[in-house]
C-alpha positions in Angstrom: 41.9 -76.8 -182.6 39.0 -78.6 -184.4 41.2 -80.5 -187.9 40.0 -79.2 -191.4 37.8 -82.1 -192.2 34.5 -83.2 -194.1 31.6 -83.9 -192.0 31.7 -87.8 -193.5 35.2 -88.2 -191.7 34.9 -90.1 -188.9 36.1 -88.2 -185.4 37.0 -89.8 -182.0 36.6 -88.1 -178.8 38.1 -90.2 -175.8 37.2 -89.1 -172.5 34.0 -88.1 -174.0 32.1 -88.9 -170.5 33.8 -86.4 -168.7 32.8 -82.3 -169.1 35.6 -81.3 -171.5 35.0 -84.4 -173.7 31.3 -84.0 -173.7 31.3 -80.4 -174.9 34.3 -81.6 -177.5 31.4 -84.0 -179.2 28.5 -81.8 -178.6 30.8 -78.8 -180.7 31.7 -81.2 -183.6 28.0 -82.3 -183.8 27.2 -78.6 -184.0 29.7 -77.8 -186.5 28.2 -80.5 -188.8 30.0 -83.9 -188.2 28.0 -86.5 -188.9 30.4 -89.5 -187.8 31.7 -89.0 -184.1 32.6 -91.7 -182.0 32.3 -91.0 -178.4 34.2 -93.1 -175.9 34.4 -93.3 -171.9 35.6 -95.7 -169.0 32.6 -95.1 -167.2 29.1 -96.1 -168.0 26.9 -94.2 -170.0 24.6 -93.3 -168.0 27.3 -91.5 -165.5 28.2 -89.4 -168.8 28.1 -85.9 -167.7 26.3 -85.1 -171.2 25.7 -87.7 -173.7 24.6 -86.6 -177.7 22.4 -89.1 -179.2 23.8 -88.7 -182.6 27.5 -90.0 -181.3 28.1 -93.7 -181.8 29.0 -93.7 -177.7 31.0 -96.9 -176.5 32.0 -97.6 -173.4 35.6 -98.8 -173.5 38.7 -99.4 -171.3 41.5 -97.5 -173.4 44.4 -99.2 -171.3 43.8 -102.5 -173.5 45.4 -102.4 -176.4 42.4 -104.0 -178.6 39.8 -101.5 -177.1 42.3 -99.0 -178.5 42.2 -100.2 -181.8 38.1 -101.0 -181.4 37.7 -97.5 -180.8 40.0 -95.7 -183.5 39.1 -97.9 -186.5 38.2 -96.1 -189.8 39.1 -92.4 -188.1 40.3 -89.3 -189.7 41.3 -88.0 -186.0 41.6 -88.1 -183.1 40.8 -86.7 -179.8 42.6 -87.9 -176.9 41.2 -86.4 -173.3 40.9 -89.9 -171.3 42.5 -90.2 -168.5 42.5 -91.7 -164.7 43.0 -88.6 -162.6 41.1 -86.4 -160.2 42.0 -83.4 -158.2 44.8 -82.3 -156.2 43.5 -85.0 -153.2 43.5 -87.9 -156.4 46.9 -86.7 -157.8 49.2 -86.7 -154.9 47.7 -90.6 -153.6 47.3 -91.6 -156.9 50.1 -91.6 -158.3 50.5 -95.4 -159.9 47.1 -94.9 -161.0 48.1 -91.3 -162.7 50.9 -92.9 -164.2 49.2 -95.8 -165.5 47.2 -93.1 -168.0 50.7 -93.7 -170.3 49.3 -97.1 -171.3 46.0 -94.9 -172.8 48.0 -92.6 -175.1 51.2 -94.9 -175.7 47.9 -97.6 -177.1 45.9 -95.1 -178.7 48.7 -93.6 -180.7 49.6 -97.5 -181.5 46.0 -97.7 -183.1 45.8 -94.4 -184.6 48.9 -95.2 -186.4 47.8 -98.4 -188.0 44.5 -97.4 -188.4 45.6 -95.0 -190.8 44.6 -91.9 -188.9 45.4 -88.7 -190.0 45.4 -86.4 -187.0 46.4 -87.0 -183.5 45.5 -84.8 -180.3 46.5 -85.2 -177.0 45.1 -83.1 -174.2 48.0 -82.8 -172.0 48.1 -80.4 -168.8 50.2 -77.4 -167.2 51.3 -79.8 -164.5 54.2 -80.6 -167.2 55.9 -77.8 -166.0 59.0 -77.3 -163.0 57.7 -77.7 -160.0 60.1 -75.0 -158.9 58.7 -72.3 -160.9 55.6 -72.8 -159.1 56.6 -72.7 -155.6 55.5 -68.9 -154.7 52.3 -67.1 -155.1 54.4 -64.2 -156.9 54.8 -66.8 -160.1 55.6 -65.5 -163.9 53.7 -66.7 -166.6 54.8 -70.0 -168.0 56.3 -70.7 -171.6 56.0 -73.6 -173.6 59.5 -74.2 -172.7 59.7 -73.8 -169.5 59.0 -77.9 -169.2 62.6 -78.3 -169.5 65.2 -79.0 -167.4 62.2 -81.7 -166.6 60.8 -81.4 -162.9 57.2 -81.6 -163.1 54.1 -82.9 -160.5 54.8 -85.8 -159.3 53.0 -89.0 -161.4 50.7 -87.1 -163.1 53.2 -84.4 -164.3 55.5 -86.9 -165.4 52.5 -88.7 -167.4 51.4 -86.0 -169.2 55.2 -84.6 -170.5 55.9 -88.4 -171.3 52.4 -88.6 -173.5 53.8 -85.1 -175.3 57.2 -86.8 -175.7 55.2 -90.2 -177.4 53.2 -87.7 -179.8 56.4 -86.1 -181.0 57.8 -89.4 -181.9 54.9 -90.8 -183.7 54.7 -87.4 -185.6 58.4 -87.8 -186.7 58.7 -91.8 -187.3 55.6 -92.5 -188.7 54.2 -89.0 -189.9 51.1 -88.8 -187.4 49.7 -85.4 -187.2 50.3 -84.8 -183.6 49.2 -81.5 -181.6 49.3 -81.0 -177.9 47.7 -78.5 -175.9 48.6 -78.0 -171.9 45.3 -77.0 -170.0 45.6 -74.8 -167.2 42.0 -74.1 -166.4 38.5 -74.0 -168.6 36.7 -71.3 -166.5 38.8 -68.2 -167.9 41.8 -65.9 -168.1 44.1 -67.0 -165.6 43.4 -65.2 -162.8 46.1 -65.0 -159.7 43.4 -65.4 -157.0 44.1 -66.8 -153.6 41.4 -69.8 -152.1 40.0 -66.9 -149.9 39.7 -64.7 -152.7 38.1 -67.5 -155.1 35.8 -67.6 -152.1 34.7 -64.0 -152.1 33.7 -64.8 -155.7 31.2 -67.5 -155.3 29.9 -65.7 -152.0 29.4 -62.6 -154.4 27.5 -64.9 -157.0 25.5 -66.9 -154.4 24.6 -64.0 -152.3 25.9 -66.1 -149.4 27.7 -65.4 -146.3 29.9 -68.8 -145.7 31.7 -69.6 -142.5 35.8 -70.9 -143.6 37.6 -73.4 -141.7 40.7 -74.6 -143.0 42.6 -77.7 -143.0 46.2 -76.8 -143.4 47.1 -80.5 -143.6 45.4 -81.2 -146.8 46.8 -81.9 -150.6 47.5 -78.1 -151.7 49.6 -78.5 -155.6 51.3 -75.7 -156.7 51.4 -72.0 -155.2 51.0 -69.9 -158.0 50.4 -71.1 -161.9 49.8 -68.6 -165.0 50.2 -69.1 -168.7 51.7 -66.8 -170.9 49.6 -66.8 -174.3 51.8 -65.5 -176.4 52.4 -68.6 -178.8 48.8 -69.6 -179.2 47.9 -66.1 -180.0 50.4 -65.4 -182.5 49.5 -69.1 -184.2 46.0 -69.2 -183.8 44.6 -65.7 -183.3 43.3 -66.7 -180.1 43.8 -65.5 -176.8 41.2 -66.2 -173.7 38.8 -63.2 -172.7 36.0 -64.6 -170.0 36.7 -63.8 -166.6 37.1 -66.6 -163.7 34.2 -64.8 -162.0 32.0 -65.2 -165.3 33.2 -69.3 -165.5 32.0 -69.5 -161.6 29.1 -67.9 -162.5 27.5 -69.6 -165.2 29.1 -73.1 -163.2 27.4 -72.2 -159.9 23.8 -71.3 -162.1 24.1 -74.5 -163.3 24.5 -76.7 -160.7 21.6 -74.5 -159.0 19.4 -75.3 -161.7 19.8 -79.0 -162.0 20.2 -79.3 -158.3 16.7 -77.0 -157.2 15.1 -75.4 -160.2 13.9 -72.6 -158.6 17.2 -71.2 -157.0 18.8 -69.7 -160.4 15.8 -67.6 -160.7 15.8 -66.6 -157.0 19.2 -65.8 -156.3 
């Protein structure tokens, strides 16, 4: 996913304070770019992970002059900001999901007359029909099943309109535009049922927990999979960790920074 560049090119990463964005800067530091410019909403110290080598701004993407602050003199672009949450945030905020169009629709403005080269939008499996996704028993979703359009409502519908914006800036004004639709960053995806999921972390925790359930609450989609046949056949890639082994290194985590002797005691 990472553009053929030179490590002099200078690479933004929006959303950068969030955990996807972080580990996006932290990866092209690794890999030996020198010139990333990191940008967030939120301030800096509420970055989940910050790398002091990143020019790190905080900056309101909405506006279309911090748009064109943050993507002077790039060679790419990253785009992973957004104003969303979970399920609870998507389905009572939808306005505020939908207002996320005024990120990519500006930062595709600045990208363009910045001279950028390359243009990605993080976009999400929410794109797709809402009636594929109505039963547990679900097949794995193609790239094309977003159309006839139908997907979650606000957020859904602001994602597939981002992907249609970076289609047309790739065809009017010769933008390098890729999209990728995350379904989840923990692992193959899994089938698994909340009571399931449950069994996991009680397995990794060595807990016994006692479920109540409130039936009433936001609950998405009944079944989503992906079917990985296009980005294996394009990129040689195809995803191998297990959902247990994403919970697991998650939940060791959080133990560590939360009481630093329970990873080693669990």
């Amino acid at each position: 996913m990472i553009p053929a560049m030179t490590p002099d090119d200078l690479v933004l990463v929006t959303g950068a304070g969030g955990f996807i964005g972080g580990h996006l800067v932290a990866e092209l530091l690794r890999r030996g770019h020198r010139r990333v410019r990191a940008v967030d909403i939120k301030p800096l110290d509420q970055w989940f992970q910050r790398a002091e080598a990143a020019d790190s701004r905080r900056l309101d993407l909405r506006r279309l002059e911090a748009c064109h602050e943050a993507a002077a003199g790039t060679a790419a672009v990253f785009n992973l900001a957004a104003d969303m949450g979970g399920m609870g945030f998507i389905e009572t905020h939808k306005a505020a999901c939908m207002l996320s169009v005024l990120i990519n629709t500006h930062l595709l403005l600045a990208a363009r007359d910045a001279g950028t080269d390359r243009f990605f939008f993080a976009s999400s499996a929410c794109v797709y029909r809402a009636d594929r996704q109505d039963v547990t028993d679900v097949e794995p979703l193609r790239e094309g099943d977003a159309y006839p359009a139908m997907p979650e409502d606000g957020y859904g519908w602001e994602k597939l309109f981002g992907e249609r914006m970076c289609r047309h800036f790739r065809e009017d004004f010769g933008l390098k535009t890729r999209v990728a639709r995350y379904h989840n960053v923990y692992g193959r995806d899994e089938l698994v049922t909340i009571n399931q999921l449950v069994d996991i972390v009680e397995r990794i925790a060595g807990v016994r927990l006692r479920r109540r359930y409130r039936l009433e609450a936001p609950t998405g989609v009944r079944g989503r999979n992906s079917d990985n046949t296009q980005v294996t056949q394009a990129l040689g890639w195809a995803p191998t960790g297990r959902l247990e082994d994403g919970l697991r290194k998650t939940y060791e985590w959080i133990a560590a920074s939360m009481t630093p002797t329970a990873a080693t005691t669990t």
